[in-house]
C-alpha positions in Angstrom: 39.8 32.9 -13.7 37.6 30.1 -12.6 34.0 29.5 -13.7 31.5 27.3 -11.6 28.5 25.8 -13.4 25.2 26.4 -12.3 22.9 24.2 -14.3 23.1 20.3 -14.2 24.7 19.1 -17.7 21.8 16.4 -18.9 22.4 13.1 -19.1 24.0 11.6 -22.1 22.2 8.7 -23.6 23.7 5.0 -23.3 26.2 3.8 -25.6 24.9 2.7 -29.0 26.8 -0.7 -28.7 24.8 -1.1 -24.7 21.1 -0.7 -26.1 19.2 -2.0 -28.8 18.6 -5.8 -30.4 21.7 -6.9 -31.4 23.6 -6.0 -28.1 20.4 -7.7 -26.0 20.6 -10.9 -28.4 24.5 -11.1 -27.7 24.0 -10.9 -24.3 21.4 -12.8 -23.3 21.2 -15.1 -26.5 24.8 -16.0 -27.6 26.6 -15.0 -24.3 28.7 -18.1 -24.5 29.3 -21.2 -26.5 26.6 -23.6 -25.2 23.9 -20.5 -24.6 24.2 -19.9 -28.4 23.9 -23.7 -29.7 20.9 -23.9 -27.6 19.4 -20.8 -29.0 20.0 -21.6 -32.3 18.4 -24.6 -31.8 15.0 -22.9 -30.2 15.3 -20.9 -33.4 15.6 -23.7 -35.9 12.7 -25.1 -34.3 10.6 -22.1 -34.2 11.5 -21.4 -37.5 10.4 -25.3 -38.6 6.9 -25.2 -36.6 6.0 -21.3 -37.4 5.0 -21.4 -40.5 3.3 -24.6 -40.3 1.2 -23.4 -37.6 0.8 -20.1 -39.3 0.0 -21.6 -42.6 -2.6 -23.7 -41.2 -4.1 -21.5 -38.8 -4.8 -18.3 -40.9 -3.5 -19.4 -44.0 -5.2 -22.1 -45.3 -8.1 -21.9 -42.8 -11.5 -21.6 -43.4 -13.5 -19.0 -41.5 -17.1 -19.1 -43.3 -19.2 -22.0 -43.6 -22.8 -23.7 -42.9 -21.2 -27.5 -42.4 -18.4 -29.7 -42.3 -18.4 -29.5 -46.7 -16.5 -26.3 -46.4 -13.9 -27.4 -44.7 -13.3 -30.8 -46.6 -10.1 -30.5 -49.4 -11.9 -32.9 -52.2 -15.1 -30.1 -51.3 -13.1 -27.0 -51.7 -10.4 -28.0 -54.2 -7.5 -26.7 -52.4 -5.8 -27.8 -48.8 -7.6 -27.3 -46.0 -6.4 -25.8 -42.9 -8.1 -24.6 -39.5 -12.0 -25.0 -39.7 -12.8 -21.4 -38.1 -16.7 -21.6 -39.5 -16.8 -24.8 -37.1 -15.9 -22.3 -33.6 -17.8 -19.6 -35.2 -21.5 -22.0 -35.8 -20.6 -23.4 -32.0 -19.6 -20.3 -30.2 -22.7 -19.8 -28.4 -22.7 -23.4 -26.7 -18.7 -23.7 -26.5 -19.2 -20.1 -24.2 -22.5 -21.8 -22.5 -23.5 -25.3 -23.1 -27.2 -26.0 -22.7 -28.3 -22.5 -20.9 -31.7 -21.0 -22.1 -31.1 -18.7 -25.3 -33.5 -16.5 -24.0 -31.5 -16.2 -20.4 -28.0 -15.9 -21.8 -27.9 -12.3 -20.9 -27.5 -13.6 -17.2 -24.5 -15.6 -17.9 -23.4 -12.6 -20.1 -23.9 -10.1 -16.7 -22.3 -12.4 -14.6 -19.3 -12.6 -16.8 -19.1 -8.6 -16.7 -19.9 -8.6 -13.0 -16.8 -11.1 -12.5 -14.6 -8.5 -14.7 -15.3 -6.1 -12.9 -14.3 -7.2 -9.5 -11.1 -8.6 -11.0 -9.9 -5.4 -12.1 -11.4 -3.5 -9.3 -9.2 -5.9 -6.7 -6.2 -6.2 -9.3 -5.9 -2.5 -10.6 -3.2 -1.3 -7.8 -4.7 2.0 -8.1 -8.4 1.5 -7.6 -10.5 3.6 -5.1 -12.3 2.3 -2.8 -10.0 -1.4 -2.5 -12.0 -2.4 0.7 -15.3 -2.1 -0.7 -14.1 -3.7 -3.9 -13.3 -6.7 -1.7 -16.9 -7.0 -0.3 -18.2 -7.2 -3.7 -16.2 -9.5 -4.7 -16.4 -11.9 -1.9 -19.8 -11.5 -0.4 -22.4 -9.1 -3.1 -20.7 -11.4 -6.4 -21.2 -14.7 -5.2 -24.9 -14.1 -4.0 -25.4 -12.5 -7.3 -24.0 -14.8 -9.5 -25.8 -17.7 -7.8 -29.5 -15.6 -8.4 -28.3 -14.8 -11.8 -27.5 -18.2 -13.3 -29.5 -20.7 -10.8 -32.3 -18.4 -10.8 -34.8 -16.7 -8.2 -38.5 -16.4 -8.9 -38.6 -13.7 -6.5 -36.8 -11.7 -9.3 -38.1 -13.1 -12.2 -35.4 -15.2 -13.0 -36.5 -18.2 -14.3 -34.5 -21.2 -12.5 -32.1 -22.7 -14.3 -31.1 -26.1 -13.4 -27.0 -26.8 -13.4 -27.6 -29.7 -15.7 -27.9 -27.3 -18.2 -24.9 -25.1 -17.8 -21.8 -25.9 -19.5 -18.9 -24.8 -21.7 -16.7 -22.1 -20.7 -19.3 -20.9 -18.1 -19.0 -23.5 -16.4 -15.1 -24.0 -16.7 -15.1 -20.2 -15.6 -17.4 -20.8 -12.3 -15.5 -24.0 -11.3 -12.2 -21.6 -11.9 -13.3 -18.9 -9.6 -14.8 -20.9 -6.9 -11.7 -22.8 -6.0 -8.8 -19.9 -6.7 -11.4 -17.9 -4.2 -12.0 -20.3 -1.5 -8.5 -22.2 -1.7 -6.4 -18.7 -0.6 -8.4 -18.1 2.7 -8.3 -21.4 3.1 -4.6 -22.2 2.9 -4.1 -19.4 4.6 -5.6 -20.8 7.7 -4.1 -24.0 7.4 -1.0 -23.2 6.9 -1.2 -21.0 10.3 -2.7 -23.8 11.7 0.0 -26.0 10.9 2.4 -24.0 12.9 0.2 -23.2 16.0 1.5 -24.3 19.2 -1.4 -25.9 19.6 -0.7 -29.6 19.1 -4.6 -30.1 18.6 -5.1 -27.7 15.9 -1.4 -28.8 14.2 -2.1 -32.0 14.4 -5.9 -31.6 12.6 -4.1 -28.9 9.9 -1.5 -31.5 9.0 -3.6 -34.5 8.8 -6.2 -32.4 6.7 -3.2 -31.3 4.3 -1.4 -34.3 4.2 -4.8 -36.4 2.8 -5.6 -34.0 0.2 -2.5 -33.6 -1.0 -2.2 -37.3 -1.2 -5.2 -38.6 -3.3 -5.2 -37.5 -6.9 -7.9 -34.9 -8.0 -9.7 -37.3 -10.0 -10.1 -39.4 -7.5 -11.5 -36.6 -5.4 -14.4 -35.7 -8.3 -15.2 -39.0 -8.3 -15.7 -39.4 -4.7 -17.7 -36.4 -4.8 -19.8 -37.4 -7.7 -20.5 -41.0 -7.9 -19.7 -41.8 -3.6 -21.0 -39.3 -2.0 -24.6 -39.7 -2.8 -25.0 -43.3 -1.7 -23.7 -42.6 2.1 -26.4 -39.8 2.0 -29.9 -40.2 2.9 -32.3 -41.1 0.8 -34.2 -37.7 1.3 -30.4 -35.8 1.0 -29.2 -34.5 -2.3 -26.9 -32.0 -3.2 -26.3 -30.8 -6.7 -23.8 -32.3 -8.6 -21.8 -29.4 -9.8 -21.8 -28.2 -6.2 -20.2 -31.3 -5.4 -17.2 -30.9 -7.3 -17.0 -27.4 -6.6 -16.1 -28.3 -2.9 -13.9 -31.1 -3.8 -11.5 -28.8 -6.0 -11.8 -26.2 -3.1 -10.3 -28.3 -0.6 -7.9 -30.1 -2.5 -6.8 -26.7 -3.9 -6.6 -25.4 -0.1 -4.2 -28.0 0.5 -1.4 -27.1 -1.8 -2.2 -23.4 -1.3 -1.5 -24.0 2.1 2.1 -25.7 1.9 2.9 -23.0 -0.8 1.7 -20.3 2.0 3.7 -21.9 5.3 7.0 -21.9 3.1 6.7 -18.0 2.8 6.1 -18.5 6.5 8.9 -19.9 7.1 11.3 -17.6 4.9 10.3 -15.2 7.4 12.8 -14.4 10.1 11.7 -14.9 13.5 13.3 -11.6 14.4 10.4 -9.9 12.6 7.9 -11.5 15.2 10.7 -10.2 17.8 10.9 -6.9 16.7 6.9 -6.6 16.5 6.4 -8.0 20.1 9.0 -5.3 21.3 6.9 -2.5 19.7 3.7 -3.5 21.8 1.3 -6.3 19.0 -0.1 -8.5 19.8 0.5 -12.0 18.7 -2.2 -11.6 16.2 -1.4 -8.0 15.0 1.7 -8.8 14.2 0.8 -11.8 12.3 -1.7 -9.8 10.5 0.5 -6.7 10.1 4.5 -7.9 10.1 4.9 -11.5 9.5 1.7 -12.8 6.9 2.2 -9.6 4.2 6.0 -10.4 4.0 5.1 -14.3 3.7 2.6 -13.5 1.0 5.0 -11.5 -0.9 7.5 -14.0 -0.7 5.4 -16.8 -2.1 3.5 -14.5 -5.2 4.8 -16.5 -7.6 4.2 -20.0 -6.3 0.2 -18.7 -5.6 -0.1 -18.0 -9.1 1.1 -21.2 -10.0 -1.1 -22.6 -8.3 -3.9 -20.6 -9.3 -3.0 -21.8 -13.1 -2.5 -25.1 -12.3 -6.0 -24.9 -10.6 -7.5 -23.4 -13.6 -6.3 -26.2 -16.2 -6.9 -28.9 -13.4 -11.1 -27.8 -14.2 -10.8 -29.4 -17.0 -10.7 -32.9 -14.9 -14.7 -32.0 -13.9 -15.6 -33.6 -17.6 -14.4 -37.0 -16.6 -17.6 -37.1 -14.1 -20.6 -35.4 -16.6 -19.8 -31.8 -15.5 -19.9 -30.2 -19.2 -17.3 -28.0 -18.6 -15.4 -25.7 -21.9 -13.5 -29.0 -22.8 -16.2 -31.6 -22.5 -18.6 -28.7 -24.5 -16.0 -29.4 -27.4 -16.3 -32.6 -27.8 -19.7 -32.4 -28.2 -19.5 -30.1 -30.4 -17.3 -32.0 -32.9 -19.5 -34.7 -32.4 -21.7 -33.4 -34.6 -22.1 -35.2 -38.4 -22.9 -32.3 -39.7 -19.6 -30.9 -39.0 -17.3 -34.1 -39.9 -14.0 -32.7 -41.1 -10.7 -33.6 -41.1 -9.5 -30.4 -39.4 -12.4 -29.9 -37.2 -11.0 -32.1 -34.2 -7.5 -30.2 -34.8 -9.2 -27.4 -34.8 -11.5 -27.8 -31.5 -8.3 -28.7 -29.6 -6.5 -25.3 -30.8 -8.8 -23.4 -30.1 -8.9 -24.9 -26.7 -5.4 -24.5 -26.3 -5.6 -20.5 -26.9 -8.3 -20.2 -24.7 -6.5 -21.4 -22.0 -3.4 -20.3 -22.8 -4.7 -17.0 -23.1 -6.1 -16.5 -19.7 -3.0 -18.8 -18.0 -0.2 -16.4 -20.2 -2.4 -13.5 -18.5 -2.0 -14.8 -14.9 1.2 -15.0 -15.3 1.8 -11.8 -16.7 0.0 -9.6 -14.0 2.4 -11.9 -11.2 5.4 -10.5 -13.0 3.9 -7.0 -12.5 3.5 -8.2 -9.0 6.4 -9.1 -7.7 8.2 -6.0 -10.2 5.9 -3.5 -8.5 6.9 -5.3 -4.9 10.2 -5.3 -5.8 10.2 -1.5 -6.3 9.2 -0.9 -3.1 12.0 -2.8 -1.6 14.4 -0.8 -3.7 12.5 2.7 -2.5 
């Protein structure tokens, strides 16, 4: 007799020894002789700075307090770690410097208006993608500038940008250049390879200065230059200046970053789109630039982060930016600690590492989610 099965048998689970910690440590941890001395050195070290960091940071820190005198040892009687009271009292003017109290709320929208066009153009699922894209290109940038500069019109008290600062600021700076370098690279990186030899020629020189003159030198150029070849009746404000410096220099490396995806490209794709019936431009638009892009994810992002800590640079020239905000901030005798300095630049560094770990995060979902549908 035979007997033919008519229901699937279900799939057994892995072996024990293929899944789990151990086997993952083995293999990706202690996989060979010199991958295991160099992990156990990662792991000494981690083990040596953990609990020194941990021990200072929550441990022994102090997280209430009206001055400095609670976070001095001889004060408290015991040693004295992170001085959280210090972030807590400053908050308010490490977020936005010198901005009206009473017109914080419009800092405050604009910082949920910004959230919400990132995760409307970064959610992969959102509705309505192309309408999410004009707001956050065209309605969030008109907004933002009536909100924080001001329009009587409204009843928005102006706001001069002398007075804005601290992460605000930092944030603003951020946004303009990762928004205007993209389009901009874009472009010049298409430019660079046009057959044109005018428009090539005019790409490459642009790139090629940008790229070689150091940012600083570019915010001081635009801060401290600019204004004496001006007119005397010609003024333009000086956080605008900056914000157009680190827009084009940012366009610059975007740029190189975008024409190597360009070039990773085959040429058979322009072929093969040609043969179909586009158009030069549709199947730039359609074929060749959405492969390029995908190609080059990773090296946008990094520029995008480098961009983002590279704001910093706008305190060297008065712009009081997140960091420069801080260093006011410590500056103040009422809060003269040992640990407040320390404590100023930690909490700088998980600000920023915070948002740059994030970045970086969502361009590993990316390039996964890409990946997948290459595989499908």
């Amino acid at each position: 007799m035979s007997f033919v099965r008519r229901d699937l048998i279900p799939p057994a689970p892995p072996p024990a020894a293929a899944t789990g910690p151990w086997p993952w440590a083995r293999r990706n941890l202690f996989s060979g002789p010199g991958n295991a001395l160099t992990s156990l050195a990662i792991l000494a070290l981690l083990a040596w700075l953990a609990p020194a960091a941990f021990r200072f940071l929550v441990l022994d820190a102090v997280w209430t307090g009206e001055s400095g005198a609670a976070c001095r040892p001889e004060v408290v009687g015991r040693p004295v770690g992170a001085c959280w009271a210090f972030v807590h009292e400053k908050i308010g003017y490490l977020a936005y410097g010198s901005y009206p109290v009473g017109e914080r709320w419009r800092a405050n929208l604009f910082f949920a208006l910004s959230a919400l066009a990132a995760g409307w153009m970064l959610w992969p699922g959102a509705p309505r993608r192309g309408l999410g894209a004009i707001f956050a290109f065209l309605i969030l940038p008109l907004a933002a500038y009536a909100l924080l500069a001001g329009m009587p019109t409204l009843g928005l008290v102006p706001v001069p940008t002398g007075r804005w600062g601290g992460f605000l600021v930092t944030l603003v700076v951020a946004l303009v250049g990762i928004v205007a370098s993209l389009p901009l690279g874009i472009l010049l990186a298409l430019g660079r390879r046009s057959e044109l030899p005018v428009v090539r020629l005019l790409c490459a020189g642009f790139i090629e200065f940008w790229r070689g003159v150091p940012l600083i030198t570019v915010l001081f150029m635009a801060n401290v230059m600019l204004p004496l070849f001006l007119p005397g009746d010609l003024t333009v404000d000086r956080l605008v200046r900056p914000l157009v410096g680190i827009a084009l220099f940012a366009s610059a490396y975007m740029a190189e970053v975008v024409r190597g995806g360009l070039q990773a490209i085959p040429q058979g794709q322009a072929e093969a789109a040609a043969a179909l019936g586009l158009t030069r431009a549709q199947a730039l638009a359609h074929v060749v630039l959405p492969q390029a892009l995908k190609v080059v994810v990773p090296g946008i992002v990094n520029t995008m982060i480098g961009l983002f800590k590279d704001t910093t640079l706008v305190s060297i020239v008065g712009i009081s930016d997140f960091v420069r905000a801080l260093e006011a901030a410590r500056a103040d005798p009422r809060w003269s600690a040992p640990s407040v300095p320390v404590t100023a630049y930690a909490f700088a560094a998980l600000v920023y590492f915070a948002l740059c770990f994030a970045m970086a995060r969502y361009a590993g979902f990316v390039e996964r989610r890409l990946a997948a549908g290459d595989r499908r």
